[in-house]
C-alpha positions in Angstrom: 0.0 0.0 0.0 1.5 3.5 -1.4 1.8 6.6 1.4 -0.5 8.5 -0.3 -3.2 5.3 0.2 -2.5 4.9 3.9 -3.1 8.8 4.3 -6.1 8.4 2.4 -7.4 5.4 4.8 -6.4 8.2 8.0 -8.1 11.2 6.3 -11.4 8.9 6.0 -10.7 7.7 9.4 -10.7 11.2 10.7 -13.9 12.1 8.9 -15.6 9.0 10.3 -14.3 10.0 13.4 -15.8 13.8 13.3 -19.0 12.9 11.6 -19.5 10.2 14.5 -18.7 12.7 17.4 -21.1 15.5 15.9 -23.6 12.3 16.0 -22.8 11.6 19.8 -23.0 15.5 20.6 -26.6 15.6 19.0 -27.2 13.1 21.4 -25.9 13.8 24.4 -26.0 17.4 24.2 -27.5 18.6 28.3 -29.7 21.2 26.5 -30.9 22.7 23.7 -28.5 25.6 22.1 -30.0 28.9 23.0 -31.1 29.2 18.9 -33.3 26.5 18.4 -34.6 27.4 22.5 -35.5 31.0 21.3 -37.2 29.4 17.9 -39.5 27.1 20.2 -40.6 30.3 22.0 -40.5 28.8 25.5 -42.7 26.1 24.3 -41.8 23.2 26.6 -43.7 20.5 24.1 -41.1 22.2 20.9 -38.4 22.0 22.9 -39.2 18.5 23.9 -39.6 17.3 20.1 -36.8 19.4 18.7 -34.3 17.5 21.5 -35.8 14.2 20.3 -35.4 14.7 16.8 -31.3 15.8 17.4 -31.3 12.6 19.3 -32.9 10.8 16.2 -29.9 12.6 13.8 -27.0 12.0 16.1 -28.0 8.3 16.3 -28.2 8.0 12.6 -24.6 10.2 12.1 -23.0 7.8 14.8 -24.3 4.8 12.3 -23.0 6.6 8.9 -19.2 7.8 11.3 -19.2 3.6 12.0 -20.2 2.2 8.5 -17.5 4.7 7.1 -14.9 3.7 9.5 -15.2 0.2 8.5 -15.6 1.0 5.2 -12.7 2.7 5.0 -10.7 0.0 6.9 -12.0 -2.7 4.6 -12.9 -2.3 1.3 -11.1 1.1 0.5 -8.2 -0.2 1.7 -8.3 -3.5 -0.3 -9.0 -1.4 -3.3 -12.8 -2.0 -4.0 -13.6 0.9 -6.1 -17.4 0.7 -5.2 -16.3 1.6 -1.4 -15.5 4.8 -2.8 -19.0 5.5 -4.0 -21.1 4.2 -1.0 -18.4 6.1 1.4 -19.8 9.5 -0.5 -23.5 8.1 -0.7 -23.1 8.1 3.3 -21.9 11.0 4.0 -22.7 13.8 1.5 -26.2 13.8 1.7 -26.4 13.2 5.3 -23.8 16.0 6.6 -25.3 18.3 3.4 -29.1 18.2 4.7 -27.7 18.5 8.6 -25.2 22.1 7.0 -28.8 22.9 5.2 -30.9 22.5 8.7 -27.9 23.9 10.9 -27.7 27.1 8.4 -31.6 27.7 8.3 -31.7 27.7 12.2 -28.4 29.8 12.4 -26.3 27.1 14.0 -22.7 26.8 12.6 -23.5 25.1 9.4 -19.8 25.1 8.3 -18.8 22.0 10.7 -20.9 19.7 8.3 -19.2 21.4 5.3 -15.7 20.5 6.4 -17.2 17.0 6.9 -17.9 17.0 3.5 -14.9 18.2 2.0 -12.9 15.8 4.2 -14.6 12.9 3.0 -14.5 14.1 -0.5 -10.0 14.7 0.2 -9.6 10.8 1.5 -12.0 9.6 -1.3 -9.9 11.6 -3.9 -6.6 10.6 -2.3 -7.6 7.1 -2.3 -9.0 6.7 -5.9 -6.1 8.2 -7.3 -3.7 5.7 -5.8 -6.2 3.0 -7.1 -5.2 1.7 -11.0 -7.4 2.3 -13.4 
């Protein structure tokens, strides 16, 4: 395995990694950010389903952070080209509709982004090491 492929394998890690911890911060998060508590309006029942439905996100990006991980550690580093494409099918619409939720509710939709572009780096990096 070339450098640049075992890079590749730790920049996918590393994205697997982030996009699992924002997961397990949706989760476990004590409270709802002071945002999305002023868009409920001091409606206890809002805040109640808003906190549910992060919980319901952050348990589905700690699934997509695991399935990359072992993706990455698997098939992208035995050279299976499709790995490639079901490591972007994971994460690019998953991390693009969170940025697209986080920006309409004026929470730091950037994190996702750089989630994003990550993923896109190691998937680049690793295709390019792959023979055509």
């Amino acid at each position: 395995m070339s450098t640049v492929h075992r890079a590749a394998i730790i920049v996918l890690d590393l994205s697997a990694a982030l996009v699992a911890s924002g997961g397990l911060y949706d989760v476990f998060m004590p409270r709802l950010p002071s945002n999305l508590r002023e868009i409920c309006g001091g409606n206890q029942q809002a805040q109640v389903l808003v906190r549910a439905l992060l919980r319901a996100l952050g348990g589905c990006l700690i699934a997509i952070g695991i399935a990359v991980a072992i993706l990455a550690n698997g098939p992208v580093r035995d050279g299976q080209r499709w790995s490639l494409w079901l490591v972007l099918l994971l994460v690019v619409p998953s991390e693009g509709l969170n940025a697209l939720g986080m920006r309409r509710v004026d929470s730091p939709y950037y994190v996702p982004i750089g989630f994003i572009l990550l993923t896109v780096a190691g998937v680049i990096m690793a295709a390019a090491t792959w023979p055509r």
